[in-house]
Backbone as CSV, one residue per row, in Angstrom:
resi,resn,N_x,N_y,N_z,CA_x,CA_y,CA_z,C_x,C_y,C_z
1,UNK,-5.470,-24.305,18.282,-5.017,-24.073,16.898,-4.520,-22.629,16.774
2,UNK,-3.337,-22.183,16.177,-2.777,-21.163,16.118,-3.104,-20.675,14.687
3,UNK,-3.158,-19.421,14.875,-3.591,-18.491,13.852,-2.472,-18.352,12.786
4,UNK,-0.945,-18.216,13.508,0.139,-17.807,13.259,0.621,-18.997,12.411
5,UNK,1.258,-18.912,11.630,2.007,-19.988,11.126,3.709,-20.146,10.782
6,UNK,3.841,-21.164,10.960,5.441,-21.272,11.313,6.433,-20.982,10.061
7,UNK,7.202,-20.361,10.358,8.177,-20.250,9.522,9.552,-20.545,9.687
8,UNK,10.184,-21.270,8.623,11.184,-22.024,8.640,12.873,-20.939,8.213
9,UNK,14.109,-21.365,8.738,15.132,-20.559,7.531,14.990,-20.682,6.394
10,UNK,14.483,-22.131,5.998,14.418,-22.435,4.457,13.387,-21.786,3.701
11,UNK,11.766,-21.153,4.090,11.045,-20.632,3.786,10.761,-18.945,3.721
12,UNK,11.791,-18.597,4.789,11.455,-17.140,5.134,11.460,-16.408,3.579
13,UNK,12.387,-16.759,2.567,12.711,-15.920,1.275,11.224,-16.164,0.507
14,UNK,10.473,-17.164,0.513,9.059,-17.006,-0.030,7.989,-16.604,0.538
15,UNK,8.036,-16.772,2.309,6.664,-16.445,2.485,6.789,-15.171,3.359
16,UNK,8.126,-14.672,3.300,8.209,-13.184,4.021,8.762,-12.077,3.051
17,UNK,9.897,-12.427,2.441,10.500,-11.248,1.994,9.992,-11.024,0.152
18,UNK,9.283,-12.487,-0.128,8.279,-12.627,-1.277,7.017,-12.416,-1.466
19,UNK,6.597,-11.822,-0.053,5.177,-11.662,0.309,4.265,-10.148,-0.101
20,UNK,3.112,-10.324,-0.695,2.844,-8.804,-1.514,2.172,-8.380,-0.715
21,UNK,2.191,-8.958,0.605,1.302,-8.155,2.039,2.561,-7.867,3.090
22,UNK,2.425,-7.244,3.965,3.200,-7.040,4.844,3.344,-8.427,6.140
23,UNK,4.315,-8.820,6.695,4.510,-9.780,7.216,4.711,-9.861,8.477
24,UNK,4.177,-9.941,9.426,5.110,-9.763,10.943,5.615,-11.338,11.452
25,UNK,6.430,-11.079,11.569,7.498,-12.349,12.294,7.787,-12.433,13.918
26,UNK,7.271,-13.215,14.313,7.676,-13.054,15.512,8.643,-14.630,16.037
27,UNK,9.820,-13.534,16.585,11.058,-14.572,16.733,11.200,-15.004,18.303
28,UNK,10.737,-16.662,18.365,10.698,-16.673,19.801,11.005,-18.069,19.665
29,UNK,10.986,-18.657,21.407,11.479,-19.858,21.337,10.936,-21.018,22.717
30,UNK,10.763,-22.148,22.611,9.759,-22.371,23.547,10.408,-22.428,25.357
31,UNK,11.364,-22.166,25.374,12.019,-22.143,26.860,11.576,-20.327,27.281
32,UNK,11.077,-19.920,26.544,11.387,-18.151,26.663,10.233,-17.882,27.090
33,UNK,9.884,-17.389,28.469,8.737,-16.960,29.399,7.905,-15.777,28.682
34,UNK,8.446,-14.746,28.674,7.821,-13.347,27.796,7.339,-13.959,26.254
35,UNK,8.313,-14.732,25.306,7.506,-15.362,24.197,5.897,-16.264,24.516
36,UNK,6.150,-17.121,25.446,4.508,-17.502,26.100,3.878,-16.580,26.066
37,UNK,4.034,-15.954,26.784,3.090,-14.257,26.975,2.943,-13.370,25.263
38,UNK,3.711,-13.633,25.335,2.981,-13.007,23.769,2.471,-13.842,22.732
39,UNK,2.097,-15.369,23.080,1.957,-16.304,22.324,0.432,-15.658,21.507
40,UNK,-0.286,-16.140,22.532,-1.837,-15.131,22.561,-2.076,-14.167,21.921
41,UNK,-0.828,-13.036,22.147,-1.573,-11.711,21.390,-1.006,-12.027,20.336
42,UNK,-0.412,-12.605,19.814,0.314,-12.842,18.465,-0.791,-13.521,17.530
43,UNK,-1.458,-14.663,18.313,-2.874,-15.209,17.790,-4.004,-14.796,17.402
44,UNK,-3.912,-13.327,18.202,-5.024,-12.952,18.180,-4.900,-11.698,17.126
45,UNK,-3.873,-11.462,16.722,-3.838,-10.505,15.546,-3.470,-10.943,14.154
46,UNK,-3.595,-12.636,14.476,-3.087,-13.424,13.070,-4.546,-13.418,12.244
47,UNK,-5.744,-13.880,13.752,-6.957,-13.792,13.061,-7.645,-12.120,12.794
48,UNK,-7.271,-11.232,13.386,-7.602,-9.825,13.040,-7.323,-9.597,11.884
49,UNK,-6.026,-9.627,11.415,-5.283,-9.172,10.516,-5.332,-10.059,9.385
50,UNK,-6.240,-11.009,9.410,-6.266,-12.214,8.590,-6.293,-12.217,6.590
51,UNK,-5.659,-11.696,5.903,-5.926,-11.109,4.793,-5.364,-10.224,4.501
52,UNK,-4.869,-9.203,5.607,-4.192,-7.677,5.164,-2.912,-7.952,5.723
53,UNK,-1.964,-8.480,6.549,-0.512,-9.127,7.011,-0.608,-10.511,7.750
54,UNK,0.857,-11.186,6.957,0.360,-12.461,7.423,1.582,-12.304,8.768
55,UNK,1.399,-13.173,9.688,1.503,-13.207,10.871,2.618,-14.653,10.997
56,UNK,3.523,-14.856,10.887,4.320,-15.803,11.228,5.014,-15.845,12.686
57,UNK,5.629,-17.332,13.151,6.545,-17.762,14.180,7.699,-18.223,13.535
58,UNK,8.812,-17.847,14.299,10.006,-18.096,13.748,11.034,-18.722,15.141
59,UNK,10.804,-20.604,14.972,11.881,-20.524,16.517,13.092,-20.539,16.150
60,UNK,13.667,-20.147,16.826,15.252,-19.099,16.887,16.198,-20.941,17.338
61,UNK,15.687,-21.352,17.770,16.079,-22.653,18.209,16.261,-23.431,17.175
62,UNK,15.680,-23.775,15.972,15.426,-25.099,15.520,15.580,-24.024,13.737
63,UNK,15.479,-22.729,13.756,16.185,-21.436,12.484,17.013,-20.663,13.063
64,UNK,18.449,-20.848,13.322,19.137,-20.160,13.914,19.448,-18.920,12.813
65,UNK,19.892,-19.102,11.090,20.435,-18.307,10.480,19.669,-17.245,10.328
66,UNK,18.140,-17.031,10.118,17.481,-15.910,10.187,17.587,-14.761,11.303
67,UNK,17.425,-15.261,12.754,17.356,-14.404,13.647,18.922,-13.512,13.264
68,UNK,19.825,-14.696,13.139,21.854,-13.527,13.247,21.601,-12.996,11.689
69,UNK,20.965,-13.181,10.655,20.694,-12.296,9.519,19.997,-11.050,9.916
70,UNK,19.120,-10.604,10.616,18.564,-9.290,11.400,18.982,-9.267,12.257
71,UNK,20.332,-9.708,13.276,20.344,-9.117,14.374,19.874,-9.265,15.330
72,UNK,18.545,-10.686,15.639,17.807,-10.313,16.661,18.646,-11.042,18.052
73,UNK,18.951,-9.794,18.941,19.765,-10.611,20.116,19.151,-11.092,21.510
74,UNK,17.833,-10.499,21.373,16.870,-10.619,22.332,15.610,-10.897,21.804
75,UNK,15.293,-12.344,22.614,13.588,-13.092,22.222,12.712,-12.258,23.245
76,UNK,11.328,-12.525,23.035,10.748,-12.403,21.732,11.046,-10.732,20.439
77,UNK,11.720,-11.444,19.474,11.444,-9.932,18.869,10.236,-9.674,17.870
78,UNK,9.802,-9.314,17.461,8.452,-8.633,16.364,9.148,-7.770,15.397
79,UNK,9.666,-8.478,14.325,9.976,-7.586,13.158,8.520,-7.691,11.695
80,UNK,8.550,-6.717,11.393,7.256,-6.705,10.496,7.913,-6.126,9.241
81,UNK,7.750,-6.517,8.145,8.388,-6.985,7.023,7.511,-6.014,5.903
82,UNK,8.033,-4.927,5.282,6.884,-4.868,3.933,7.925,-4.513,2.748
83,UNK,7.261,-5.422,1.644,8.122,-5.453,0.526,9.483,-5.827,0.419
84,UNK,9.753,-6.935,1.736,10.968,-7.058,1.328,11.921,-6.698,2.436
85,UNK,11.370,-5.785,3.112,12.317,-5.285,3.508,11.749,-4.839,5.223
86,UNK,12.590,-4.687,6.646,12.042,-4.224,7.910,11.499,-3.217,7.654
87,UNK,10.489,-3.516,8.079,9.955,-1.755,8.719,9.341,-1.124,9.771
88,UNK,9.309,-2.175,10.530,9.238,-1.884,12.269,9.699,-3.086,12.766
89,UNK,9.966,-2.796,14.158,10.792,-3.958,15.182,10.768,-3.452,16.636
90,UNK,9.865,-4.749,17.330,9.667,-4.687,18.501,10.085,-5.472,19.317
91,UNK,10.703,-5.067,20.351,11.710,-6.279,21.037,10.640,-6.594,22.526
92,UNK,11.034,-7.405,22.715,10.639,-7.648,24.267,8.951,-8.000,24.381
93,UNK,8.255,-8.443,25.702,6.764,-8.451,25.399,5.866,-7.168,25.542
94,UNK,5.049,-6.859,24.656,4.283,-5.707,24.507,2.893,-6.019,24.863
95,UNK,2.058,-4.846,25.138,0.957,-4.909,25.180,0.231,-5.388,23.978
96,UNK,-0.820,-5.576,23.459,-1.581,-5.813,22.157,-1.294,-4.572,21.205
97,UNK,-2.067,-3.378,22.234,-2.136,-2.329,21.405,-0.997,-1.634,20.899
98,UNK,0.162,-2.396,21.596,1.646,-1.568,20.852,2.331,-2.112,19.409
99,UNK,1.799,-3.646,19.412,1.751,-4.212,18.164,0.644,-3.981,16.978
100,UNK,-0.689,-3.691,17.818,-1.274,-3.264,16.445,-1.808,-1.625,15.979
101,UNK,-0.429,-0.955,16.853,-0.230,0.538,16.526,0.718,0.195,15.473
102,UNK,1.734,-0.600,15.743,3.100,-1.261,14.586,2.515,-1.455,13.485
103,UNK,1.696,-2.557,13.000,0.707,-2.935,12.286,0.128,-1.964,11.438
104,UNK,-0.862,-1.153,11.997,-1.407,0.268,11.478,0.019,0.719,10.804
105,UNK,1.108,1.225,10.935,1.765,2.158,10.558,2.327,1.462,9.111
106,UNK,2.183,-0.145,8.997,2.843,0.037,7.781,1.643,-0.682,6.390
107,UNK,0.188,-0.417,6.962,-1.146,-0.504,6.224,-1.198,0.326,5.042
């Protein structure tokens, strides 16, 4: 059971950019090796963070218009969302602690 919960093109305008917590999105897709690898730590900071940012998946496959609305040209990316608007973005797979240094910065 995943911590993370999915997010759709049709949903992103309510449960990300409508959201009164900060949001991290992570844009990946299931053929994409490094997205596996970050499947986990993505899980594991959905339940950390459980209350203070919500933690979404976004497949780039099956929501194409969101990812070319930010730009994202490389999976997995980690954009984290507050008020509306980016405010950090992490491309590629990271360690844990580089995402929840990201995290911290926009608390």
């Amino acid at each position: 059971m995943s911590n993370a919960k999915a997010v759709t093109d049709g949903e992103f305008k309510t449960e990300v950019l409508d959201s009164s917590i900060p949001v991290l999105v992570d844009f990946w897709a299931t053929w994409c090796g490094p997205c596996q690898v970050m499947g986990p730590v993505i899980d594991a900071l959905a339940g950390e963070y459980e209350g203070k940012v919500k933690i979404m998946k976004l497949n780039v496959d099956e929501n194409p218009q969101t990812p070319a609305q930010y730009g994202v040209r490389g999976i997995p990316t980690l954009i984290i969302f507050k008020g509306g608007s980016e405010s950090e973005r992490i491309v590629g797979a990271q360690p844990k602690n580089n995402v929840d240094a990201a995290l911290k910065k926009v608390l």
